[in-house]
VEXMI-369873 format. One record per residue: x, y, z of N, C-alpha, C, CB in turn; residue in three letters. Coordinates in steps of 0.05 Angstrom, whole numbers, plus 5000, padded with zeros to 4 digits. Glycine has a CB too. Example, Ala and Ser with C-alpha at 12.3 -4.5 7.8 and 13.67 -1.06 7.14 Angstrom:
REM residues 2
526448865156524649105156526449345156522649115181ALA;525749555142527349795143525850015157528249885114SER;
REM end
This chain:
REM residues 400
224722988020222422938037221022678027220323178035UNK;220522538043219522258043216322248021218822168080UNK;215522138013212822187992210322018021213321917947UNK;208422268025206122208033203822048019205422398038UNK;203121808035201821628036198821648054203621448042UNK;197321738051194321768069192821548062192322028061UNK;191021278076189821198078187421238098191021078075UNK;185321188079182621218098181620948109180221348080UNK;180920978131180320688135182420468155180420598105UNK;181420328172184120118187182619978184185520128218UNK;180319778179180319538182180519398167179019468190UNK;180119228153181618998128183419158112179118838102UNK;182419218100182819408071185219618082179419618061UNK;184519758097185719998104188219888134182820258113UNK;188219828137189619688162192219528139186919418184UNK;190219328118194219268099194219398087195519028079UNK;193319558068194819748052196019948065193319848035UNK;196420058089197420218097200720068115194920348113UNK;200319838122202119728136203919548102200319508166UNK;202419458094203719318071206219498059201419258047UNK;204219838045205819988032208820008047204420248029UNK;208520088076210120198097212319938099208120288126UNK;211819688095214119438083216319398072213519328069UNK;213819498045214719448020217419698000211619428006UNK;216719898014218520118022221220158043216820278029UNK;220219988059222319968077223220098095223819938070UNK;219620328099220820498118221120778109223320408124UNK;221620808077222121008063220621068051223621018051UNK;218021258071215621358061214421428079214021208048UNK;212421688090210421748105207721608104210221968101UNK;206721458119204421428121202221478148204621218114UNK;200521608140199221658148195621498150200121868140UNK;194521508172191621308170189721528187191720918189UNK;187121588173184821648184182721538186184221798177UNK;182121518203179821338209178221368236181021058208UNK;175621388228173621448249173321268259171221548245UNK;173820908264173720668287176720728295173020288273UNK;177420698318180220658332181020448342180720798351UNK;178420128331179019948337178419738306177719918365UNK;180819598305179819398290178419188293181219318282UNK;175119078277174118918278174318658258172419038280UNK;173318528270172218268260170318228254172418108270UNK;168718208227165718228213165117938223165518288174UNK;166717778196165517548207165217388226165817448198UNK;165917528260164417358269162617428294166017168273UNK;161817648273159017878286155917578288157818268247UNK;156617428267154217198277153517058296154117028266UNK;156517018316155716878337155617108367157816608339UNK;155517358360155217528384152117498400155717828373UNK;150417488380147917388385147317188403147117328364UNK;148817048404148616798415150116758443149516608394UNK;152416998450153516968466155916848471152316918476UNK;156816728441159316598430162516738431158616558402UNK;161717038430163817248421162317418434164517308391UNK;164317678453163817928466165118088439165417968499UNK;163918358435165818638429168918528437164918968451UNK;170218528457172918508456174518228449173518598481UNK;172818058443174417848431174417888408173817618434UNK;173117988391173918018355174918418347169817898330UNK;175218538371177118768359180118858373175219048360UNK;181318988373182419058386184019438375183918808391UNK;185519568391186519808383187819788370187319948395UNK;187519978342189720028312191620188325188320228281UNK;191020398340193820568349196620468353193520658373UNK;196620218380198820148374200719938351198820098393UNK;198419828338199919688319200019878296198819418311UNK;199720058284200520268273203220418278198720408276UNK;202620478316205220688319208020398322204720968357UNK;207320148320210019928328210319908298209519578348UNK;209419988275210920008256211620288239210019838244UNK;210920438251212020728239210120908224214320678219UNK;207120818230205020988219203721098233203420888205UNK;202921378229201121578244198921458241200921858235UNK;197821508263194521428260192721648275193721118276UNK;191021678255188822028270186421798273187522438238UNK;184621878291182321848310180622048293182921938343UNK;179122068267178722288255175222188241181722378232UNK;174622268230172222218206172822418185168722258216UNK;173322288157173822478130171922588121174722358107UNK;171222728118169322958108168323038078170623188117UNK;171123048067171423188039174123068030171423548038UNK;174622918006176822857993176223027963177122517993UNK;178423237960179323337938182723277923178823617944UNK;181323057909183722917895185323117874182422637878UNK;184123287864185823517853187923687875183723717840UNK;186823727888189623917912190123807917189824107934UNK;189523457924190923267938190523317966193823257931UNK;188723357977187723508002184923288013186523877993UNK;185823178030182823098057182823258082183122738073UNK;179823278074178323478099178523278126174423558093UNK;178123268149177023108160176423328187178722838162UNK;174723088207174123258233176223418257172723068247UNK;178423348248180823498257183323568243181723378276UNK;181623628224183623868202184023768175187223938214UNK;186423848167185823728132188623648129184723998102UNK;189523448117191223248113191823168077189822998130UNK;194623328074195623328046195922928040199223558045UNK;197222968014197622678007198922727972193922468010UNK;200522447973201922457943200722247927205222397943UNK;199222047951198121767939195821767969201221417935UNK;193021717950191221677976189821317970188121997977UNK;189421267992188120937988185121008004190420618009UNK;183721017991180820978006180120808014178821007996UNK;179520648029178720448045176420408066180620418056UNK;174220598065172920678081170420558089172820868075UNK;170720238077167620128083165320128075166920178099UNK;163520078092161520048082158020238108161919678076UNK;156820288089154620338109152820188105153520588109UNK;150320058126148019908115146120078102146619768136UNK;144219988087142520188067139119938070144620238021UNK;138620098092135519958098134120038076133720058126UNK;134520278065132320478054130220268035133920748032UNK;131120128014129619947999127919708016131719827980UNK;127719728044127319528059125719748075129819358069UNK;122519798071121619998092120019868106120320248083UNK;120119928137120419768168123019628174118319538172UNK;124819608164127719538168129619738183128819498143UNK;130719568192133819808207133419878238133920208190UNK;134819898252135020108272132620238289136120298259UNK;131120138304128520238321126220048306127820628318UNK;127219848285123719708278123819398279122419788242UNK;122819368278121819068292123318828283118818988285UNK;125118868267127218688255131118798281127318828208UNK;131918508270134818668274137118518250136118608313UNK;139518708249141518708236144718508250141719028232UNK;145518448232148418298245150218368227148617958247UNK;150118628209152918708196153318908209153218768166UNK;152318958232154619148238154719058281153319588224UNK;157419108283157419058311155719168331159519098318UNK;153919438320151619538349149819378331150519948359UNK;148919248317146319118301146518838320146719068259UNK;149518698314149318428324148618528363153018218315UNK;149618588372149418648403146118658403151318968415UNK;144218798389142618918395141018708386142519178388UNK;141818468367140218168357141117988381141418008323UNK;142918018407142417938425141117908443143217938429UNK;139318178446137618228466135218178450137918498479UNK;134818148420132217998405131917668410132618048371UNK;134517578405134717288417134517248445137117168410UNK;135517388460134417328499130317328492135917778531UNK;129217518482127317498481125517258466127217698477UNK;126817208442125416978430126016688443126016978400UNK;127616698461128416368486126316358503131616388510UNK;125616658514123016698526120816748530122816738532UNK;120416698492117816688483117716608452116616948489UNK;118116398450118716188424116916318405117815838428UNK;118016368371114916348351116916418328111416618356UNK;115816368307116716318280119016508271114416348262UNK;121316488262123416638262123716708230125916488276UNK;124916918217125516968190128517058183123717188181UNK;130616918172132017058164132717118135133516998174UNK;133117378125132417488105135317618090130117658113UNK;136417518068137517668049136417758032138917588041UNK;136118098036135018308021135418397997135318488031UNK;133318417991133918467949136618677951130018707923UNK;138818657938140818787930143218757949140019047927UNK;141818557966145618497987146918357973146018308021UNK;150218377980151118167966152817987993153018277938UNK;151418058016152717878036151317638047153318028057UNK;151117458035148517248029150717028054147817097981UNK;152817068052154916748074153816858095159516688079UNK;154417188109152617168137149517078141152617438149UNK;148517128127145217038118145816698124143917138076UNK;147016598110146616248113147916238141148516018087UNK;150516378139151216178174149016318189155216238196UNK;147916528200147216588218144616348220146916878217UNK;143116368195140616178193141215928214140216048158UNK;143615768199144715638211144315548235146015708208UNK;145915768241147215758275143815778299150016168282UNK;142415958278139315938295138815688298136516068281UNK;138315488269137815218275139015118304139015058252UNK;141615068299143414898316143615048349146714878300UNK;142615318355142415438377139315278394142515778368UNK;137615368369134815258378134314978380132915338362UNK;136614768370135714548378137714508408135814318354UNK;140414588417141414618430138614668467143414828414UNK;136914898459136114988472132614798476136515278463UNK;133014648457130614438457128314488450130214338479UNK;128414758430126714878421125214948396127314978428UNK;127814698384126814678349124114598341128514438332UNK;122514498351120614398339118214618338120014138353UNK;118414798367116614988366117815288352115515008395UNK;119815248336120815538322121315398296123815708337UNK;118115548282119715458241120515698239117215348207UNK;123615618215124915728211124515828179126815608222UNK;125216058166123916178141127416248133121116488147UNK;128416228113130116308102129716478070131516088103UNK;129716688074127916878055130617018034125917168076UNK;130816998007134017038001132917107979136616788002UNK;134117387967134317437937135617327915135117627934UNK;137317137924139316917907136916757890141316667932UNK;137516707866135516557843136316367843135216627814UNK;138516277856137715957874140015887897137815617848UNK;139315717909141115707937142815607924140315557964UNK;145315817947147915797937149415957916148015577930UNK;147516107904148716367895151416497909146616577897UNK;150016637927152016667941152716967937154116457935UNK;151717137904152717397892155117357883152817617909UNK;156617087870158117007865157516747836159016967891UNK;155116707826154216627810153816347817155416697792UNK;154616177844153616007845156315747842151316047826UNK;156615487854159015367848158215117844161115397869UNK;159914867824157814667824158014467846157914527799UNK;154714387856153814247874152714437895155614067881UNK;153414697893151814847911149514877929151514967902UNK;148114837896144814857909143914587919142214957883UNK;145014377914144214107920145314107949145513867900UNK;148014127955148414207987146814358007150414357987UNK;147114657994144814858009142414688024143315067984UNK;141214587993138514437992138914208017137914287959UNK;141214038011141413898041141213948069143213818042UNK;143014158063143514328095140914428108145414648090UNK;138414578080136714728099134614438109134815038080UNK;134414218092132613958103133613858119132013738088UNK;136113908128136613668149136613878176140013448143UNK;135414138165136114308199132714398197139414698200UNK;131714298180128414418179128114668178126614358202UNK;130014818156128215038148127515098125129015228154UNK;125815248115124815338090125915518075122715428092UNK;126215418051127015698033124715848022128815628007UNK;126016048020123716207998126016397976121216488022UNK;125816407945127916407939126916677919129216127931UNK;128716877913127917047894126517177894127416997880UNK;125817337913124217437933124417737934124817307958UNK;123017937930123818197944121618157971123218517923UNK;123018397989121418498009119918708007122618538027UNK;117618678008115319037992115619158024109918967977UNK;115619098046115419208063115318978092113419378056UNK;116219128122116818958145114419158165120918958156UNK;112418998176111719118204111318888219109219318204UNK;111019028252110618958278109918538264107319208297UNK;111918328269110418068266110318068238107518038280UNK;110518168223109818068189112118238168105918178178UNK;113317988153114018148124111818068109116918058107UNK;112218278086109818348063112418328040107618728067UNK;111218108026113718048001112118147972114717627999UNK;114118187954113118287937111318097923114818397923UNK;111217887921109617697911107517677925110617477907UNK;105917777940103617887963103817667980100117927952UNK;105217487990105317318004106417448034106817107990UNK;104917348052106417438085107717228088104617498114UNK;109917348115110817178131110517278164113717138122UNK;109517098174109317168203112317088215106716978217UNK;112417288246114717268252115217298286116017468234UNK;116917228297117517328335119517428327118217088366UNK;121517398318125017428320125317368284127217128348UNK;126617618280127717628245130617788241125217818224UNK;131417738220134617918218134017928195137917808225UNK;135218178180135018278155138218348146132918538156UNK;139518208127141318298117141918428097142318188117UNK;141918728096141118968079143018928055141519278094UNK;142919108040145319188013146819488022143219247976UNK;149619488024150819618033151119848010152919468045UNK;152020128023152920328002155220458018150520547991UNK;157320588000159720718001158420848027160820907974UNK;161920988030162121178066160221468048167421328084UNK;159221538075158821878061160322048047158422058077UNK;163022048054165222198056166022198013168022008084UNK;165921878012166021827983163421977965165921497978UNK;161121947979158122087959158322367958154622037973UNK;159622507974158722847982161323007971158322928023UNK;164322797966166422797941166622777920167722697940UNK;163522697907163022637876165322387870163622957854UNK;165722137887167522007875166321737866169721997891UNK;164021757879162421397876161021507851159621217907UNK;159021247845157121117839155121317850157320837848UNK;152321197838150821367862149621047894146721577837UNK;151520887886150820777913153520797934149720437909UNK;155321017924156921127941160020917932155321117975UNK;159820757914162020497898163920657889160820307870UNK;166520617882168720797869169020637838172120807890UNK;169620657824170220577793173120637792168320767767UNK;174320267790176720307792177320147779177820327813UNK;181320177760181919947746182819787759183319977728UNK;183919537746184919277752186819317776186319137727UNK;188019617769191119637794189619747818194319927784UNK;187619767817185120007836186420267851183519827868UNK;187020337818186820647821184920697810188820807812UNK;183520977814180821007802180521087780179221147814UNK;178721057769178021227739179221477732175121317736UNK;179221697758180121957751182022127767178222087749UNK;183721857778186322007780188021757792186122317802UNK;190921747785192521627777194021547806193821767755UNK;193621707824195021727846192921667871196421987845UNK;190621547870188421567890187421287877186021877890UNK;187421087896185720847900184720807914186320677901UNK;181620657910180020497920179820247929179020507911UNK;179820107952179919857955177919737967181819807966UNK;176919527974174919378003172319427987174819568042UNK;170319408006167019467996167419627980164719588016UNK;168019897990168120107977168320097947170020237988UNK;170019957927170219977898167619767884173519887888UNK;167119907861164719857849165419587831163520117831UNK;164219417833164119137820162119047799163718967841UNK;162319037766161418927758160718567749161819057751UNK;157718557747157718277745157318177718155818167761UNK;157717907704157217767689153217607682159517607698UNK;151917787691149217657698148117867707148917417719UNK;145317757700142418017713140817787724139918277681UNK;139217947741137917737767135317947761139717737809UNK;133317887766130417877766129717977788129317637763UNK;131217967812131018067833134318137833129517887853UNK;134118397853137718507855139718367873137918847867UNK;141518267868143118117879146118277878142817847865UNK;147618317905149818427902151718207896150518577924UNK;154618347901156818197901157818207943159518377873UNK;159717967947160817997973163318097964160917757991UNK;164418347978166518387969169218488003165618637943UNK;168118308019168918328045171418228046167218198063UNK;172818218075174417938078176817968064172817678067UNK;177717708047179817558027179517758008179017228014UNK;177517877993178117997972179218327976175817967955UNK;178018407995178618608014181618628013177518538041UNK;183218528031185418478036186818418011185418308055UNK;186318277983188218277961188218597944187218017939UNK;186018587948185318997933187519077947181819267943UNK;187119097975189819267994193019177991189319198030UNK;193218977983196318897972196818867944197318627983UNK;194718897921195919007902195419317901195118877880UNK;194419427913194319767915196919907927191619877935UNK;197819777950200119717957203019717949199719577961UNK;202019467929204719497906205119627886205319307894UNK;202619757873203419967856203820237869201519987835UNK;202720307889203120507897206420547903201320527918UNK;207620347921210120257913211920327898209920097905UNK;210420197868211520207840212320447831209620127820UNK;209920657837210620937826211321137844208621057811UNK;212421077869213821227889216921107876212821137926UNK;218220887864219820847852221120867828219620737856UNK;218621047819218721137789218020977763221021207784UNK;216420737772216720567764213020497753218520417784UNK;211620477737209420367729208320257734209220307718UNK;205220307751204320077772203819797753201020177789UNK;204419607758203619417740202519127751205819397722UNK;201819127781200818977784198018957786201818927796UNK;196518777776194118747767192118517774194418757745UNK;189218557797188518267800186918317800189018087818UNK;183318387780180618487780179318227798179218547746UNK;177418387816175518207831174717897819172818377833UNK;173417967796172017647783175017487771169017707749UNK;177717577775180017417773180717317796182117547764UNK;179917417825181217377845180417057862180817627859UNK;181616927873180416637876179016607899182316427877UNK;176016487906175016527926175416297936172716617927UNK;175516417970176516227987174416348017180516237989UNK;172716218023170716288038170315968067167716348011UNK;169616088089168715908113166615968113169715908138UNK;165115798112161715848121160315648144159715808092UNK;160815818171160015598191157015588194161315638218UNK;156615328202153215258209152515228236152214978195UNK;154515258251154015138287156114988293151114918295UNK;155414758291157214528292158614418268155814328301UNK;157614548244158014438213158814558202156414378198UNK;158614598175159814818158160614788129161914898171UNK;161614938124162914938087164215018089162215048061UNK;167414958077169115098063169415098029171415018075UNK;169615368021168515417987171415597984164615657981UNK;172015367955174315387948174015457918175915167954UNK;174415637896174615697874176715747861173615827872UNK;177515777838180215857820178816177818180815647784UNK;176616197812175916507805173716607825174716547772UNK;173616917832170516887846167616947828170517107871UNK;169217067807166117017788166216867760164717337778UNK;165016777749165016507723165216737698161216247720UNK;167116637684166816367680169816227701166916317643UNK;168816047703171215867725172215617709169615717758UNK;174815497724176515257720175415047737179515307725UNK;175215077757175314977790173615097811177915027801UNK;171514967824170815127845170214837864168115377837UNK;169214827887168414707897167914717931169514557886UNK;165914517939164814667960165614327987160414807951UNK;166714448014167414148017165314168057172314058014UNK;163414068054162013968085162913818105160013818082UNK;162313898126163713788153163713958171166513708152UNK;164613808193164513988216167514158227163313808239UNK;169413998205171814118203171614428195173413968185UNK;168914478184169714708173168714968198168114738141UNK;166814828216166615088246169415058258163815008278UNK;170814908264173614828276175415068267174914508264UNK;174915008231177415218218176915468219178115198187UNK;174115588220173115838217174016028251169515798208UNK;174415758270174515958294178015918295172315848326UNK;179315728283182315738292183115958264184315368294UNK;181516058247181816228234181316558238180816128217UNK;179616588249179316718264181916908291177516548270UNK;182016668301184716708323187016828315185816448334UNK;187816668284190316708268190216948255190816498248UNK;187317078252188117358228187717528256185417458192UNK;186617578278186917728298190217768306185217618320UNK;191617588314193217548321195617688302192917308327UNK;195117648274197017718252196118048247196517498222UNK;193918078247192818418241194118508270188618488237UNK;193718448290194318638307196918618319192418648326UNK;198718558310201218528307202518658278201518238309UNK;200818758263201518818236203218658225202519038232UNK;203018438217204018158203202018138172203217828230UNK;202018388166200818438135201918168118202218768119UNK;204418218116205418038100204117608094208418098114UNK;203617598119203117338119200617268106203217248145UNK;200017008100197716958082195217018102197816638068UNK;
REM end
């Protein structure tokens, strides 16, 4: 009998490790995928939905069939309960054995430290695809009735690149629309200086940043918590307001439920995993994507996450992959790549402009990092874009 493979999760994370393993085996292995989305998305480029740039169906499409064109089951399910001792997941349509499980299950937003934030209050969200849709119908309204805008990275996110492009893209929308002069723009960030990033920062960073927000006229405000959001005003912890028409708040994410109510996270729902990302407490069950817990090299004054989306996402899932691999072959997982080893390689579009941020490591100490401006870099972010749709939904794991 073939050795069962369960992954939770299809999109970055869970989408290659499940197609990678199924490769790298050759076929000679069960795999199996649960997952409560039945469509794969595209995060990053939830920033320009707002704007009318990108519909829902241009950045997802259905996991089913590129699953069943390479030989993996895929359930339509939500996991419930993972008991890594019986080797047993609960989910909403029944319970599903396993010899090797890959968790992969994302992320949830976590307003809670942010009260007037989230879902029904006077702010909106762009990490998640009903947040961005629903910052579209905040932007139709602020075209038709102009006044001071805020965008805000929240004490403890560590997704600070959507925070800059989106800022961004407001600039370059609102002057588009001929409306820059009557919309100041507030860029409100827990980063202890621009260009952090939750990544410690790269050199020339903040001198860039610093360029970028003067030459599009907006303000920073840096190091910042949020004490609280109502109707037109944040209330910052330093007692300072900000008045507001149109604001986005980019929260600090915590593990799926499914991981907190399993006793397997952190208590912000994170998995604790080694270098091979298998977890702390059991040998045969890995963690990959948001989901695994990341320590940093630094303490911040204000809470600052890590980004652990995307590129790094997708390497967790192909070395989890290969050891899992390893010891379906009897063989010792031994491949090994910890987050602050892994090399960052990030697009950060501005509208028409942009960054591409290139590193040897993603957290310091570093060899090499560097950050390169232009407008080459919105060009690459959308023919980049095209190329990992095209390769994910084809299951073309393999390719860079």
């Amino acid at each position: 009998m073939a050795p069962k493979v369960l992954v939770l999760g299809s999109n970055f994370a869970g989408l290659t490790a499940a197609l990678a393993v199924k490769h790298e085996l050759q076929g000679d292995v069960d795999v199996t995928v649960v997952s409560k989305a039945d469509r794969f998305v595209f995060n990053p480029s939830f920033i320009w939905i707002p704007f009318g740039r990108r519909k829902p169906q241009d950045i997802t499409f259905p996991v089913a069939p590129t699953f069943e064109s390479h030989g993996v089951d895929f359930v339509h399910a939500e996991a419930t309960r993972i008991d890594s001792q019986l080797q047993k997941v609960e989910t909403s349509k029944g319970a599903y054995g396993f010899d090797y499980l890959v968790i992969a299950t994302g992320y949830l937003e976590d307003f809670s430290p942010i009260p007037g934030a989230g879902p029904g209050g006077p702010t909106q969200a762009i990490t998640s695809l009903e947040g961005a849709l629903a910052t579209a119908d905040g932007w139709k309204r602020l075209l038709a009735d102009p006044g001071p805008v805020v965008v805000a990275a929240a004490q403890g996110t560590g997704c600070f690149g959507a925070a800059y492009e989106f800022v961004f893209n407001v600039a370059y929308q609102l002057r588009k629309h001929g409306l820059k002069k009557r919309v100041p723009i507030t860029y409100l960030t827990a980063e202890p200086f621009l260009g952090h990033f939750g990544i410690g920062g790269l050199p020339g960073g903040e001198r860039l940043l610093g360029m970028f927000l003067k030459r599009t006229g907006i303000q920073a405000i840096l190091d910042t918590s949020i004490e609280e959001i109502v109707p037109g005003e944040f209330r910052l912890a330093d007692s300072r307001r900000l008045p507001f028409r149109f604001a986005v708040v980019v929260p600090p994410f915590v593990g799926a439920e499914v991981v907190r109510t399993s006793g397997l996270g952190n208590p912000s729902g994170f998995i604790e995993v080694e270098d091979t990302y298998q977890t702390k407490t059991a040998p045969n069950v890995y963690a990959v994507g948001i989901g695994t817990a990341v320590s940093v090299p630094w303490q911040t004054a204000t809470p600052v996450g890590v980004p652990k989306t995307g590129f790094p996402a997708e390497t967790m899932a192909h070395v989890a992959a290969s050891n899992i691999a390893a010891q379906i072959r009897g063989e010792q997982p031994s491949r090994r790549e910890s987050f602050g080893e892994m090399p960052a390689v990030c697009i950060m579009d501005a509208g028409n402009n942009g960054v591409v941020i290139l590193a040897d490591r993603m957290l310091p100490p570093r060899k090499h990092g560097v950050m390169i401006p232009g407008p080459q870099s919105h060009a690459a972010k959308v023919a980049f874009e095209k190329y990992y749709l095209w390769k994910s939904r084809h299951g073309y794991v393999g390719l860079p």
